[in-house]
SEFI-310606 format. One line per 3 residues: number of its first residue (from 1); for each residue x, y, z of C-alpha. Coordinates in Angstrom, 2 decimals, padded with zeros to 5 digits. Layout:
! SEFI-310606
NUM	X,Y,Z; ...
END
This chain:
! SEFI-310606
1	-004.23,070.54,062.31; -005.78,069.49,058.99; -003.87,068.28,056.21
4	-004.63,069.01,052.94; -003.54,066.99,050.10; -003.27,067.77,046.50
7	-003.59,065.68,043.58; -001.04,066.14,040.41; -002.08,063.89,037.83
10	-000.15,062.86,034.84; 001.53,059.68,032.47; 004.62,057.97,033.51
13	006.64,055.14,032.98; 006.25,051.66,034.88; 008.61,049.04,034.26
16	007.00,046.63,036.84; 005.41,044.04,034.32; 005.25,040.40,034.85
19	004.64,037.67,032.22; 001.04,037.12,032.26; -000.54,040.36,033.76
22	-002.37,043.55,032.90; 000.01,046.31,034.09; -000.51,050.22,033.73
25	000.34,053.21,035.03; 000.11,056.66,036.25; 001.86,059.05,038.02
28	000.17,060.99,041.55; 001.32,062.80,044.09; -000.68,063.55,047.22
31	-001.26,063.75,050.49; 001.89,031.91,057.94; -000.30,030.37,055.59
34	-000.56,026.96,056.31; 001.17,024.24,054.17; 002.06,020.83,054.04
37	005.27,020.38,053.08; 007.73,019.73,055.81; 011.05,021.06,055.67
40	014.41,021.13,058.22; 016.32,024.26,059.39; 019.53,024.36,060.73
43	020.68,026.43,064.00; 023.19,028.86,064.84; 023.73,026.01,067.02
46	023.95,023.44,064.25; 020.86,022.10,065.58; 017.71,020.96,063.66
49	014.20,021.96,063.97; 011.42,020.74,061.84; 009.95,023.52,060.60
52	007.19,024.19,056.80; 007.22,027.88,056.81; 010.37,030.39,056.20
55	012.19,031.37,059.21; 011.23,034.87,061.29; 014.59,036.50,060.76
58	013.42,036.10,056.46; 009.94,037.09,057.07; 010.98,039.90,059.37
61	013.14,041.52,056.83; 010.98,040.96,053.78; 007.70,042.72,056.19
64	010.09,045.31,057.75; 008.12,048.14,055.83; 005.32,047.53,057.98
67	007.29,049.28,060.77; 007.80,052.05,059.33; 006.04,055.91,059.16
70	004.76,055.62,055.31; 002.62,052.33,056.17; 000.80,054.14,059.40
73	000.65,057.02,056.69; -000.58,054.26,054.57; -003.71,053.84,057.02
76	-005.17,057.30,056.67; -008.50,056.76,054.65; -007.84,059.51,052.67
79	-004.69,058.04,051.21; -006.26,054.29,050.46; -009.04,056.54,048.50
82	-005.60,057.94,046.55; -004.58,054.59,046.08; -008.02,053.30,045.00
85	-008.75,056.11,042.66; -005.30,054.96,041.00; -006.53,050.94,040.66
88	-009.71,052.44,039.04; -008.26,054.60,036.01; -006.04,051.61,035.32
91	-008.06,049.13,035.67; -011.23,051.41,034.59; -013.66,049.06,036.54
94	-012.38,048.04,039.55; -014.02,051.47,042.20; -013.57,049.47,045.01
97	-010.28,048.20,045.86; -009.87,046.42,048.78; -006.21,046.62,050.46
100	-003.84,043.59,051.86; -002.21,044.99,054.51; -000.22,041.83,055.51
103	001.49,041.94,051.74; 002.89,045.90,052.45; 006.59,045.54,051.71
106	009.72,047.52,050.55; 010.04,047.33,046.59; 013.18,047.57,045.33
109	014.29,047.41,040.93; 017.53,046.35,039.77; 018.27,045.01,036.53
112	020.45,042.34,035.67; 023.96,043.46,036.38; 022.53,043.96,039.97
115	022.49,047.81,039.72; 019.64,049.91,041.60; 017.38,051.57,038.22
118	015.45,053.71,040.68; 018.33,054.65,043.24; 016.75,057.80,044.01
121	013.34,056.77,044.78; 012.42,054.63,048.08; 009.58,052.50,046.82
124	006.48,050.46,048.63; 003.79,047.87,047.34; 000.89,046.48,048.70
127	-001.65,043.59,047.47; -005.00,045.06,047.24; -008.23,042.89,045.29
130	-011.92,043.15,044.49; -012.76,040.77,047.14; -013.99,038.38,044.78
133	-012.16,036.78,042.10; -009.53,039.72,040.54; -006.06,040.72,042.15
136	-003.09,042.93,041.85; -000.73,045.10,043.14; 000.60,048.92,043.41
139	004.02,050.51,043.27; 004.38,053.92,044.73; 007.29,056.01,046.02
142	007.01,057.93,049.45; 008.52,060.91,050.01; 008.35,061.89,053.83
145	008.72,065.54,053.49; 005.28,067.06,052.99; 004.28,063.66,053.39
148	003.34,062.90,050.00; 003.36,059.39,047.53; 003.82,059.05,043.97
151	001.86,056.44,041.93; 004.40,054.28,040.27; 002.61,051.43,038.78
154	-000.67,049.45,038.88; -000.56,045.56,037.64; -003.68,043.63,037.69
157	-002.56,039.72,038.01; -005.39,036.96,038.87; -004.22,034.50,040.40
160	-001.57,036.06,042.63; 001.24,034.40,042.72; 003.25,037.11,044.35
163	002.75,035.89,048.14; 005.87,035.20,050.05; 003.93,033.37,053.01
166	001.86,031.46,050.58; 004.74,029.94,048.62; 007.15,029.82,051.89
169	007.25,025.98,052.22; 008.24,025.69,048.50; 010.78,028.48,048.78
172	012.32,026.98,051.89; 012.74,023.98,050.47; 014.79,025.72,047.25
175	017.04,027.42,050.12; 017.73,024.38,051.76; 019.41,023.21,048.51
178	021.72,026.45,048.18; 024.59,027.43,050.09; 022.89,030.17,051.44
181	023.14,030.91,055.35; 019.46,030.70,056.08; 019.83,031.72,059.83
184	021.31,035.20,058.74; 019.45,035.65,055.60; 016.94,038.53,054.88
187	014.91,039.26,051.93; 013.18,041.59,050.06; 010.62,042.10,047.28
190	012.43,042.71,043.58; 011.39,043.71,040.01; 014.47,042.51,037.88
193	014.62,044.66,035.14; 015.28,043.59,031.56; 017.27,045.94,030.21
196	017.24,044.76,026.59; 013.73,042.92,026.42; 012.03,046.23,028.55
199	010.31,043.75,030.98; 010.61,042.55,034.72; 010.26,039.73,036.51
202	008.35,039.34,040.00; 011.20,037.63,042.63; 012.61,037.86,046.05
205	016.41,038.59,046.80; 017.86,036.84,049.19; 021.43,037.50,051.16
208	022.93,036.09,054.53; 025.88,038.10,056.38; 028.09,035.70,054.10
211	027.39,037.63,051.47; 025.70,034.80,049.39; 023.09,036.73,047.52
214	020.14,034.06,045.61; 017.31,035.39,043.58; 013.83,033.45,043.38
217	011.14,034.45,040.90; 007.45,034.21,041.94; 006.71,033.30,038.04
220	009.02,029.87,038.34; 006.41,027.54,039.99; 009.44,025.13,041.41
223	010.73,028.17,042.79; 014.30,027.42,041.67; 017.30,029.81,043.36
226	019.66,031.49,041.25; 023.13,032.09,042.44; 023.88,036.10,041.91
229	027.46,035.57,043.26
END
């Protein structure tokens, strides 16, 4: 059966800034890097294994949304044209965005109490770029009944610095240094809202089945790990 997919466009909000980059927005509906920094995990089994990248069960959690319906839904050319038509307004030159689908992950807000600020929305982001020299990212909601996606927020940022697996070794080593149970830890990508300043910063949550819960921002190059507990 063919699908047929309209386009609403109008302005909305976007809180998804980042220190440093050229963020807009819009509002649609339709249709292990290699490092060399060497770091030590500990086992379940209190044993140690040499290891310069995050462990799978992190990785796992913090990709999960690439197991999931609205990603295949993501693959549809129709949809990435969507997408791209809603990197071009913002950006107004960029007609040709190419899509990173190895960066597609869950996108979660909360400001700084902790407290969800778009509860009612479930949220996605992928990397996308030129393919030369100028990158960014998109934030847009899904909603699986019609199926249909809702353009949340375009932010142009060159360099990106937003890569989990390119920063992992760096990260890992700021872990290590926390009481956090890496073994049982997941993550997942965060815009921590500013309530009072309007503004949000770029991080990664992090929590173990302890409860520990440690927050790492993309935009602190020594990738320091603040305690939310």
């Amino acid at each position: 059966m063919k699908k047929n997919y309209a386009v609403l466009l109008s302005l909305c909000c976007c809180i998804t800034a980042a220190t440093g980059c050229r963020t807009f927005s819009s509002h649609v509906s339709g249709a292990k890097s290699a490092s060399s920094t060497e770091s030590t995990v500990i086992t379940k089994n209190n044993d140690s294994q040499t290891s310069d990248s995050l462990p799978d069960n992190i990785l796992d959690s913090y990709y999960s949304a690439q197991s999931t319906p609205v990603f295949e839904y993501f693959q549809h050319n129709k949809i990435q044209k969507f997408l791209a038509m809603w990197v071009d307004a913002a950006t107004g030159d960029m007609d040709n965005a190419n899509w990173k689908f190895d960066n597609f992950t869950d996108y979660k807000i909360m400001n700084h109490k902790m407290e969800p600020v778009r509860s009612d929305q479930q949220l996605y982001c992928c990397t996308f770029s030129n393919g030369v020299d100028r990158n960014g990212y998109i934030v847009f909601a899904y909603e699986e009944s019609g199926p249909s996606i809702q353009n949340y927020g375009v932010t142009e940022t060159t360099p990106y610095i937003y890569d989990l697996k390119t920063n992992d070794a760096a990260i890992l080593k700021s872990l290590e240094e926390t009481d956090l149970d890496i073994t049982t830890a997941k993550a997942c990508r965060l815009s921590w809202f500013d309530d009072e300043n309007i503004r949000s910063d770029q991080a990664v949550l992090f929590t173990d089945a302890k409860g520990s819960n440690y927050l790492c921002e993309f935009g602190d190059t020594e990738f320091h790990c603040l305690s939310l507990n």
